[in-house]
N, C-alpha and C positions, 0 to 999 in steps of 0.2 A: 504493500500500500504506500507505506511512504519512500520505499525506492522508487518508484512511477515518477514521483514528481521531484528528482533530483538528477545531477549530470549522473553518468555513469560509473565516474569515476569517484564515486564517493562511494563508500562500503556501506552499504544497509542493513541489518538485521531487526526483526521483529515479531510478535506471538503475540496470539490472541490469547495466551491464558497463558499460568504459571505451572514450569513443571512439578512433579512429582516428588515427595521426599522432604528433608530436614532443608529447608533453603537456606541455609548457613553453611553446609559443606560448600558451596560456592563463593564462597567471602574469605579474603584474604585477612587474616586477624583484625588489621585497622578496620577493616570494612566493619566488621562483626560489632568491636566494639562500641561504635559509630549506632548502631541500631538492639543492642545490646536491652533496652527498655522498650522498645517500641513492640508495637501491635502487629499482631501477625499477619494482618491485610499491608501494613508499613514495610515490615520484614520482606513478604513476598518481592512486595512491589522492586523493592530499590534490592534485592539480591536478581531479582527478574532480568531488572534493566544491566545490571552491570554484567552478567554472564551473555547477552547478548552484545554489548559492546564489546565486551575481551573476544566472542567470535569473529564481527566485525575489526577489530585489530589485526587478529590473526591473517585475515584477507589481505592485510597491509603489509606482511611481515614484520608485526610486532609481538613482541613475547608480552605474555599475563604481566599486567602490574595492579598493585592499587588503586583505586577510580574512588581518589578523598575528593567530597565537597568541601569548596571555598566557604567562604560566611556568608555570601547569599544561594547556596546552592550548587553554584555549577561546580560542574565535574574539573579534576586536575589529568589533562590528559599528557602522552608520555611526552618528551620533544619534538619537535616538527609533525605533529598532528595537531589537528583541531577536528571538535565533535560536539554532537547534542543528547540526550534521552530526552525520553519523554513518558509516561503512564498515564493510563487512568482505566476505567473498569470497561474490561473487555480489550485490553489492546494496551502493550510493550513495545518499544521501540529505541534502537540506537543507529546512531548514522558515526562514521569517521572520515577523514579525508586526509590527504598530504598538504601542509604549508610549503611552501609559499602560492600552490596552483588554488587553493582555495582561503582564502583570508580568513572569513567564518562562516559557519553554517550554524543555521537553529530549525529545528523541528518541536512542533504540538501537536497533539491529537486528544478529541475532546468526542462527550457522548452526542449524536446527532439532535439535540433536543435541547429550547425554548433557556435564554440563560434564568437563574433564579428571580422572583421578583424582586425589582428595584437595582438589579446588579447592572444593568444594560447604561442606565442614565451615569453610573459612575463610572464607567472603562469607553464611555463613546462620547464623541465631541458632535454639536448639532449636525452638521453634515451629512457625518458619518448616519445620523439617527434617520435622516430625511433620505438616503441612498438605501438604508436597510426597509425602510418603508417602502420603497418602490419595488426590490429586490422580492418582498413576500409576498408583493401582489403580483409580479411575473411569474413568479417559482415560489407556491407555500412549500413543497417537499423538506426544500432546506433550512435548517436553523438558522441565517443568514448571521443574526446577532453572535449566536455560538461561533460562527465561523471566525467572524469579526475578533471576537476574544482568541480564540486561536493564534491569527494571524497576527496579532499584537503581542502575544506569547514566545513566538517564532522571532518577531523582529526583538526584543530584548534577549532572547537568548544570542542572538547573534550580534549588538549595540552592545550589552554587556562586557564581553572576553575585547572586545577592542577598544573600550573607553573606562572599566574597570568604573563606571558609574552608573546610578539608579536613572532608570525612564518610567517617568510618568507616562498614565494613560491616554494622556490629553496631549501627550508631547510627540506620539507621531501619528499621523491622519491616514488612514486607510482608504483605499477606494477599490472596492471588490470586481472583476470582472467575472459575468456567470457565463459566457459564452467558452472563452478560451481556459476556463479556470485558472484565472492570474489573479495575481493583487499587486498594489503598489501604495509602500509608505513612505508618505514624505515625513521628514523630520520638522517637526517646528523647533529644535533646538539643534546650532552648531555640532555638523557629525563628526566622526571620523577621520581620521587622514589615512586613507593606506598609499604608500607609497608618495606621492608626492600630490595627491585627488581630496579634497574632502569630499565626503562622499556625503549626498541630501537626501538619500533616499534608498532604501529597498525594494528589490522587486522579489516576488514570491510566487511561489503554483500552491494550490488546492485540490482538493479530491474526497466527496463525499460518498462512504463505503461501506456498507455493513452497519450502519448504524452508529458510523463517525462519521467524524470529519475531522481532517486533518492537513496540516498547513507546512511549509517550510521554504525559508531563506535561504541562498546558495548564494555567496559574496565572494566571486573568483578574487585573485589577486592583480588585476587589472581591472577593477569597479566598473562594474556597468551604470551610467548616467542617464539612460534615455528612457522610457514606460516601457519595456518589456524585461522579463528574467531573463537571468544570466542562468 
């Protein structure tokens, strides 16, 4: 699912469920003790995602290492990788890639379904609210809002590991395309530099599947500037 909508040359791995067994034999000590109190839905989760990304390495030629989160989460991947996970209920996923061909990459995936009340007015800028409006009445099938959050999910997983700072929800503007399932986020805050580019904006693919949806960023190392993905 979420290999579809990335270059080829990014390593994909993903499972719609957890496998079988103590899900701690798959955790490197730090890992274990990292989730050591946590709930076994917790446990599952974050041992799930990381034995598919140490798969996902492996396609790289990278041996098993530790996969510690930072202080807001993201994963510490080995040198000259960069990478995303992602969970939630029905559906794991990790993606990897080589730096420098790819700068960052981020992936989300979320249940196909309506965001909570009142969650929508606080992660969407009016725009964004008036283009989801139009979007439900071309195509109700999609969660368009869910999508939205998604896709905002994706772009700070990928803002994040490049700027090592928080984005607000308001601070970059999404505009979904339902035809060629793209998306594109402009920043309203000073991006990135890679290379010698600041870069204003992201572009993204989509794909609603099984009763997701799921989003992700692909930020070659030569920044694409123009409305479509890299």
């Amino acid at each position: 699912m979420i290999g579809g909508i990335l270059p080829d040359w990014v390593a994909a791995e993903a499972a719609y469920d957890d496998p079988e067994g103590d899900p701690s034999d798959e955790l490197f000590p730090q890992e274990r003790a990292l989730i050591a109190r946590a709930v076994p839905k917790r446990r599952r989760e974050f041992t799930t995602v990381r034995f598919l990304a140490r798969r996902a390495l492996r396609r790289l030629g990278e041996a098993p290492v530790p996969l510690l989160p930072d202080r807001r989460g993201a994963p510490s991947w080995p040198a000259g990788v960069v990478g995303s996970m992602t969970h939630c209920e029905g559906y794991r996923a990790a993606v990897v890639a080589r730096s420098p061909r790819t700068a960052a990459v981020g992936i989300d995936a979320e249940p196909d379904a309506p965001l909570p009340e009142g969650v929508r007015d606080v992660v969407t800028l009016p725009g964004e609210r008036a283009r989801l409006d139009a979007l439900a009445a071309r195509d109700p099938r999609v969660s368009w809002d869910r999508l939205l959050f998604s896709a905002k999910e994706s772009v700070f997983k990928v803002w994040y590991p490049l700027t090592r700072r928080e984005l607000d929800f308001t601070e970059a503007e999404i505009e979904i395309d339902p035809s060629d399932r793209t998306f594109l986020a402009r920043l309203l805050v000073p991006g990135p530099v890679i290379g010698e580019l600041q870069v204003t904006q992201f572009p993204g693919r989509w794909i609603a599947s099984r009763g997701l949806v799921a989003t992700a960023v692909h930020i070659g190392a030569a920044p694409h500037t123009g409305t479509g993905p890299t």
